[in-house]
N, C-alpha and C positions, 0 to 999 in steps of 0.2 A: 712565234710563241709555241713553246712544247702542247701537246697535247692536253695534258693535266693543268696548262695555266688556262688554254682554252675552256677544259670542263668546269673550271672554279671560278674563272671571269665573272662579273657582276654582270646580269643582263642589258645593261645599260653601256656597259663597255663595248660588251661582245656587238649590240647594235650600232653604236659607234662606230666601231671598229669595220663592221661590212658596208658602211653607207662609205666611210673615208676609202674603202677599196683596197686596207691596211690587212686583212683576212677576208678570205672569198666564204660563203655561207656551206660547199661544200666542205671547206676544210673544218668549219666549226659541227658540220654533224656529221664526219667522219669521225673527229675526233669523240661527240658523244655517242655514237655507233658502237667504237670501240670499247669507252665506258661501260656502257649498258652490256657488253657481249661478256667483259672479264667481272663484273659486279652483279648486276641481276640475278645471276643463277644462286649469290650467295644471299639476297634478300628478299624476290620474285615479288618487285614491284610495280615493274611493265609487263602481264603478262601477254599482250597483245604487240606486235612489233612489225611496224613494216618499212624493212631500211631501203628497200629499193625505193618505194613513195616518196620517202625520206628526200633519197641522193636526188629524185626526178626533183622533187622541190628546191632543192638548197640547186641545184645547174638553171633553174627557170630563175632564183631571186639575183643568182650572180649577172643573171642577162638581163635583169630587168635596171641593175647597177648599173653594166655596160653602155646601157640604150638613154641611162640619166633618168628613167621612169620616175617621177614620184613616188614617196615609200613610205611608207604605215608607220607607226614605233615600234613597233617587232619587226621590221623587214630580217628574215632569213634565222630568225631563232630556231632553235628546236623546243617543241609541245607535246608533250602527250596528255588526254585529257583522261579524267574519270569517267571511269567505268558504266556510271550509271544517266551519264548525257547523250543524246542521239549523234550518232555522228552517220551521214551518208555514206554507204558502203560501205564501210566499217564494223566490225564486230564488237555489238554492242549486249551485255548479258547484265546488265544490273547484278552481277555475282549471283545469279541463281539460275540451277539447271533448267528449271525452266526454255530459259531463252539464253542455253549455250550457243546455239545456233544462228541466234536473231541478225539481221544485218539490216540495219532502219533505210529508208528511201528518202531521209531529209536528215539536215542537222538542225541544231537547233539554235534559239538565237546567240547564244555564246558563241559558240563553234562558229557563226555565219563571220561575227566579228572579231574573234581571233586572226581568222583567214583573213580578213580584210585588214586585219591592220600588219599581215606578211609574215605573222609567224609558220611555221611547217610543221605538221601535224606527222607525228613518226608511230604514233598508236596508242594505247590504251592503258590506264592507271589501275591497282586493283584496289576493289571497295568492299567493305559487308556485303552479306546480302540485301538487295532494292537497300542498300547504305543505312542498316539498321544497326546500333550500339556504335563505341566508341574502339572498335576493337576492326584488325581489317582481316578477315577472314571467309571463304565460301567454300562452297561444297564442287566448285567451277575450279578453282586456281588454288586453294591453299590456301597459308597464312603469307602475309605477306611482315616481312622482320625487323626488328630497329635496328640499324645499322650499328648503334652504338655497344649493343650487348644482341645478338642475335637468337637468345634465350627470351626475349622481352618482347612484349607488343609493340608494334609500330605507331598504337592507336586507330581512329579513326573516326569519322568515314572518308575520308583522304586521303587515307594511310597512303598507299600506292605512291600519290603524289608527291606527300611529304618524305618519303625517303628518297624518290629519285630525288628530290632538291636535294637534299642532306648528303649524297655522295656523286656529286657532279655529276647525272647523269642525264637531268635537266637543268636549263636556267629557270624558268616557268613552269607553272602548271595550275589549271586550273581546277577546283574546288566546288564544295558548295557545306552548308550547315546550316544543321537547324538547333539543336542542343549541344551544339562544337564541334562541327567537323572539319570545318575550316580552323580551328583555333586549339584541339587536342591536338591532331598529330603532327602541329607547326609545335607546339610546346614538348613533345615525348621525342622532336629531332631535332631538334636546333635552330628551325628557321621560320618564317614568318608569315602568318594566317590571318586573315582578316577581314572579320564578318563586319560584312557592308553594312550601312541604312536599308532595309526593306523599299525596294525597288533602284535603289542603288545603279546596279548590274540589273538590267528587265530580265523577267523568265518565260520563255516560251519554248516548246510548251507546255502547258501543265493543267492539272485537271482540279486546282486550285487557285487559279491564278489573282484573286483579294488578299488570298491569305499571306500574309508580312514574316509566318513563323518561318518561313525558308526561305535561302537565299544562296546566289550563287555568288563567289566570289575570287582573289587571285594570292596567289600562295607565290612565295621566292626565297632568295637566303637573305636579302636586305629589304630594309622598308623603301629602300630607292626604287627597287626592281618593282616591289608592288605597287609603288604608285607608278611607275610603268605601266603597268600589264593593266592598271584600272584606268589611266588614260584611254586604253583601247577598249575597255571594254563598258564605262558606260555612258550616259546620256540616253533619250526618250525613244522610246520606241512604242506604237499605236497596239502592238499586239499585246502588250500588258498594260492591265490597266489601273498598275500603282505604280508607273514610270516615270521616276522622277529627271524634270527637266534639264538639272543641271551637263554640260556638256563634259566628256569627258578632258577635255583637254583640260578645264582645271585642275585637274590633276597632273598635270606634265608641269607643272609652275615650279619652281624650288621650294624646297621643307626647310631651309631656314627661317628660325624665330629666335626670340629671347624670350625667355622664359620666366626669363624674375620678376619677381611678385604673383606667379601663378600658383593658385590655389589648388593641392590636392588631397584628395580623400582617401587616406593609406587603410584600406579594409583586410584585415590578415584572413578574413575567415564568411566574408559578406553577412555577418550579422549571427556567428553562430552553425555555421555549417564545418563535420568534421573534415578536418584536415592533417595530413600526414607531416608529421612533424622536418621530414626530407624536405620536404617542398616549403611551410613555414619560412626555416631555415635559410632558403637558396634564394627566396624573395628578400626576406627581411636584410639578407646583407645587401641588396643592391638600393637600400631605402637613401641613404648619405650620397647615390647617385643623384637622383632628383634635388638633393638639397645642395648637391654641388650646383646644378645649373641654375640653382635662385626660386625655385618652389617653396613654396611654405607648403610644409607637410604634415597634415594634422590626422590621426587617428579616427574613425568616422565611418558609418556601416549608414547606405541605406537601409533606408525601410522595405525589403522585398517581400514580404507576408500575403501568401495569396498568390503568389510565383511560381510555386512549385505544383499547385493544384490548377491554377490555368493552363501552365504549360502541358503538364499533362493530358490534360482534357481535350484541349487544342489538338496535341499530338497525335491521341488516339480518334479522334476524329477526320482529321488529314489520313492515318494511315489506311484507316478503312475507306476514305476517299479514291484514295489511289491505289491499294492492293488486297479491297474485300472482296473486288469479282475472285481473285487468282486465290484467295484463300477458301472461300467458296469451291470452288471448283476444284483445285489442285490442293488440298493442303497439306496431302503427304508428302509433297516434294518443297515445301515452305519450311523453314527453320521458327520452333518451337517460339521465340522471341515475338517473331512477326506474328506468326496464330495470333500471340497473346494480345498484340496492339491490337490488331485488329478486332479481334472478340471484346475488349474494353471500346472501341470504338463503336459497334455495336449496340454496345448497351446504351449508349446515352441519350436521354432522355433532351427534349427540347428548354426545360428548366436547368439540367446540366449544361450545357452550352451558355446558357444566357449569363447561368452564372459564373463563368469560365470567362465569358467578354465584361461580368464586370468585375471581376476582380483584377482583367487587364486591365483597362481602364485606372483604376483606384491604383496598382502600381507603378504606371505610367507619370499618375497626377504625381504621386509621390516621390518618385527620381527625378521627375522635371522641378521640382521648386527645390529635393536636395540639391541638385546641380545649379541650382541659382546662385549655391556658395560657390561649389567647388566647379572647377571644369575640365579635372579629371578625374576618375578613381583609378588607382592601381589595387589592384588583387589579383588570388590566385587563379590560373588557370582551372589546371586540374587539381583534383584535393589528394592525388597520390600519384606518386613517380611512375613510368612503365613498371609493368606486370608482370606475370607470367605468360608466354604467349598461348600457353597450353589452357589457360584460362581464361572463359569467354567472357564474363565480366567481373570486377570487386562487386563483393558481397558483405564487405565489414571494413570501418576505417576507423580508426583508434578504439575498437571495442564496439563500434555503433552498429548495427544490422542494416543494410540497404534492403528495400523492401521488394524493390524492383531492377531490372538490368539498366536503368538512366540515370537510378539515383547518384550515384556514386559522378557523377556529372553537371550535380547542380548547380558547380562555379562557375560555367557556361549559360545553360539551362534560362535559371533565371537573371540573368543579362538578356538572353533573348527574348524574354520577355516584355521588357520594359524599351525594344524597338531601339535601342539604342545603338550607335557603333561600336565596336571591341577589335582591338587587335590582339594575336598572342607573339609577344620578341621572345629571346633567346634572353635569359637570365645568370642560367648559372648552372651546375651540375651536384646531381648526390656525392658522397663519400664512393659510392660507387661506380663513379661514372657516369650516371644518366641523365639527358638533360632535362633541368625544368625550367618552362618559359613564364612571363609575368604576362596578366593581361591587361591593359590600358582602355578606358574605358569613355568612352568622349559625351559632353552634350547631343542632344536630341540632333540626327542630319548633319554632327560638323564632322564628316569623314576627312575632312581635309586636315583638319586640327589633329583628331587622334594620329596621323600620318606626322605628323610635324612633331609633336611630342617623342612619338615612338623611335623615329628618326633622330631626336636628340638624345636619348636615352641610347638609343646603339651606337650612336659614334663616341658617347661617353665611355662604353665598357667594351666594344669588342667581340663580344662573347661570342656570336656568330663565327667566327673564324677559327675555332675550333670544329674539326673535321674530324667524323667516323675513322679510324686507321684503315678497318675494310675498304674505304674510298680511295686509302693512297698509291 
């Protein structure tokens, strides 16, 4: 195989492909070595690289081949993780000067089982700063660019991530989101993000670890590869404690289903939230997809009311959890955004909160008896195509004023809300080339389902396989 078949292989091939002894795992991160060496510099989305690590791993996975060892589902992949998870001895900076320097003394529970299910860690994703906004830029690395139009935002907060998937320069990588980080910048490249069930993926560790608003999860260019990379990564672990038991291998099971007579809830706008008519557009033609596969498709908007002010509150509560010492302390060196969460975080009163978990609550109760029809919804991602990258968030979408740097996010946002699964596929492209993904939206826990649906919608259309030309 040339080198460019190896960086485009689907990660389920490419694993394949090193267990049958068919490519040794040095040749497959040679070849994304070389990738990353002639790409990178045009979109600076690994800024962290360590290829000697790399080649010592991919010669230890080929020996562990040789010796007939037992082997993970990732055996000999190449990984590089975001910026803002611990990884031991590795340079880890949450994109702020702060902690350019930082090097952790542990990794953390993803990273523990990454490595254990044999994939090889080659370095580091770029993210926000501490992965705040949908946008992937710091004051450490830059911006990091959409491969598609390198004028445009990558999104984010796994920018980093989602564009090395978008130009073969990973098979994998992993994520996390809390208002869509996992699910923007799989929808602003091409490929596929997928916010788990809350405790899905365990998090450790974390200085919230109840809280369900965030979640770490696996990013790839097919919905095969994610249910890959989620085989490995989850089932129960003691140190969090909303880990849920189911083992990961069900995930490794096959994503075919039939589909007919499934009921879906085609919501163009989740009940009234503006959207850009690009993105409209680039959904609504793939609607006669699902109705090819035997879906009954009915027009249908949850009731999200009270979504958009939990999450918030939520938000700024968490963010003062985990970054009020450093804003305290240091906030000259903090990006104006974070301050702001934080000081909103600040203010809240213990009435504030309460009423924050019950208006979760009230749209939870709500999405669960709407999905008692339906057992999916499709809607949009994002409410507007990539950006300007010079521009740190939308601040107006068809006339509407965003009041805050999230708002323009809410197609996300309040999905996480309501604890639900969401994945984001590959859809379709603007007039000008950009892509926009749809999000698929599952019953309460059936990650397995949204995978299977999502799964049948991309072998319907494809769309995935359309490649950046910077990548060729």
């Amino acid at each position: 195989m040339s080198a460019s078949e190896l960086c485009f292989s689907t990660a389920r091939e490419l694993a394949r492909l090193i267990r049958e002894r068919k490519v040794s795992a040095v040749e497959v991160m040679e070849a994304h070595l070389a990738q990353i060496e002639r790409v990178n510099p045009l979109v600076n989305a690994i800024p962290t690289l360590l290829p000697e690590v790399a080649l010592a791993g991919a010669r230890a996975a080929d020996e562990a081949v040789s010796r007939g060892e037992a082997m993970g589902p990732l055996h000999g992949l190449p990984i590089a993780h975001k910026d803002l998870v611990d990884t031991k001895g590795i340079r880890t900076t949450y994109g702020s000067p702060i902690y350019a320097d930082h090097v952790p003394d542990r990794d953390a529970l993803i990273i523990e089982r990454i490595r254990a299910a044999g994939a090889i860690t080659i370095g580091k994703t770029n993210t926000p700063e501490f992965g705040a906004g949908s946008q992937t830029f710091n004051k450490v690395f830059g911006a990091t660019l959409n491969p598609y139009d390198t004028t445009k935002t990558c999104g984010g907060s796994s920018g980093g991530a989602a564009v090395s998937l978008a130009t073969g320069m990973l098979p994998i990588a992993d994520g996390s989101d809390t208002g869509g980080s996992l699910r923007n910048p799989a929808n602003f490249n091409n490929v596929v993000g997928f916010r788990t069930s809350p405790g899905r993926v365990p998090m450790w560790p974390s200085s919230v670890p109840w809280s369900p608003l965030s979640v770490q999860g696996p990013m790839a260019r097919t919905v095969g590869d994610v249910a890959l990379f989620l085989s490995a990564l989850a089932g129960f672990d003691a140190r969090s404690p909303i880990a849920l038991e189911t083992p990961g291998s069900e995930f490794a099971k096959p994503l075919d289903r039939d589909f007919k007579g499934v009921r879906i809830a085609w919501s163009r706008d989740l009940g009234g939230l503006p959207v850009d008519s690009r993105v409209t557009a680039a959904i609504d033609s793939q609607r006669a997809t699902f109705e090819t596969l035997g879906c009954i498709v009915e027009d249908a908007d949850p009731d999200l009311s009270g979504a958009d002010e939990s999450f918030k509150t939520w938000r700024a509560w968490r963010m003062e959890a985990a970054r009020g010492e450093t804003v305290r302390t240091k906030r000259d060196q903090v990006k104006s955004t974070v301050v702001w969460n934080v000081e909103e975080g600040e203010k809240l009163s213990g009435p504030d909160v309460g009423r924050a978990e019950k208006l979760r609550a009230q749209v939870f109760d709500r999405m669960r008896a709407f999905m008692e029809r339906y057992e999916f919804i499709v809607c949009p991602v994002n409410q507007v195509p990539p950006f300007d990258v010079t521009t740190e968030y939308v601040t107006e979408i068809n006339g509407i004023q965003m009041e805050t740097y999230i708002d323009w996010m809410r197609s996300c946002s309040h999905i996480t809300v309501t604890n639900h699964p969401a994945i984001s596929v590959p859809a379709g492209f603007t007039a000008e080339g950009l892509p926009v993904g749809l999000q698929i939206v599952g019953r309460f826990r059936d990650d397995f389902g949204v995978l299977q649906m999502a799964n049948a919608y991309e072998e319907a259309t494809n769309v995935w396989r359309r490649r950046p030309a910077i990548a060729e």
